[in-house]
N, C-alpha and C positions, 0 to 999 in steps of 0.2 A: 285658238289655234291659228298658227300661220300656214300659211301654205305659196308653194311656188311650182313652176312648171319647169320642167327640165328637158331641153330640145336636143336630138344628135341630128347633127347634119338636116337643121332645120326640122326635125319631124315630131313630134310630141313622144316622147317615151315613159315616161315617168313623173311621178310627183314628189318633192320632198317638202314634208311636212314637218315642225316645231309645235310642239305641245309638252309644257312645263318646261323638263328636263331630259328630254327624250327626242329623237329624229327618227323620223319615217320613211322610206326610198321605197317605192311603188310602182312597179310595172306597171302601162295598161297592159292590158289582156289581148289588144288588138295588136299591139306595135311589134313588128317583127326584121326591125332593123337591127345595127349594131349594140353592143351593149354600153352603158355610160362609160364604164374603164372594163379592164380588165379583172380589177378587185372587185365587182360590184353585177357579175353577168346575170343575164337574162332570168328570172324565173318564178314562178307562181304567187309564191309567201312573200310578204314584203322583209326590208331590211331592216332592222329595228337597231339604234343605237342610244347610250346613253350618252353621250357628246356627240358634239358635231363634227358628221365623217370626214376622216383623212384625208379619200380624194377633193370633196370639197375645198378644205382646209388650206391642199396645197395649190389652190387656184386664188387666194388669196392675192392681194397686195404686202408686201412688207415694206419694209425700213420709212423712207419720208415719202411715199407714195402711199401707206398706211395709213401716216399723221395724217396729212392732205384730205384721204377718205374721210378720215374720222372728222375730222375739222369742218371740210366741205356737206355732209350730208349729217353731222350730228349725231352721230354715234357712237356707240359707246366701244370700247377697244375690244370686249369679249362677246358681244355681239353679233357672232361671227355669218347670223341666216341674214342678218341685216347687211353687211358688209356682201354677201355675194347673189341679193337681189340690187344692190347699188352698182356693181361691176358686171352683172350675170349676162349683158349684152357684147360684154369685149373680154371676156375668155379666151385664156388661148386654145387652139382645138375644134374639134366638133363640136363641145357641147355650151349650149347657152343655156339662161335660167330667168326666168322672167315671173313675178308676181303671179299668184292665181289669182283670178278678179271674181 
């Protein structure tokens, strides 16, 4: 399982998780900040998908800033958890994503 940590406005909020075919979005229990987006608010039950979420998605690089990623860190194009632990420090917005260690 992969795993990465999801900051708003610096602050720990949640975790998304990669296991098989499946993605994870996890509040902690403690965090009582903003929510990651608006699609994705605050609440108990985790968010369970079977691709990899929207919001994420559209935080993405595209066109030859894509190539570039792929080329530069060795990744594969549909790789998309891999793709935004590589960029998850210069998001635009609040939120960042960084590795769980």
């Amino acid at each position: 399982m992969n795993s990465a940590r999801i900051y708003v406005h610096g602050i720990l909020a949640a975790f998304l998780e990669k296991e098989r075919n499946a993605y994870r979005i996890e509040y902690l229990s403690s965090y009582r900040g903003e929510p990651i987006s608006l699609t994705l608010p605050i609440r108990e039950e985790p968010y369970v998908f079977d691709h990899f979420p929207s919001f994420f998605e559209g935080l993405l690089p595209e066109g030859l800033l894509l190539e570039g990623l792929l080329r530069n860190c060795k990744l594969d194009e549909k790789d998309y958890f891999g793709q935004i632990l590589a960029v998850g420090q210069d998001l635009v917005g609040s939120v960042t994503i960084e590795k769980d260690r």
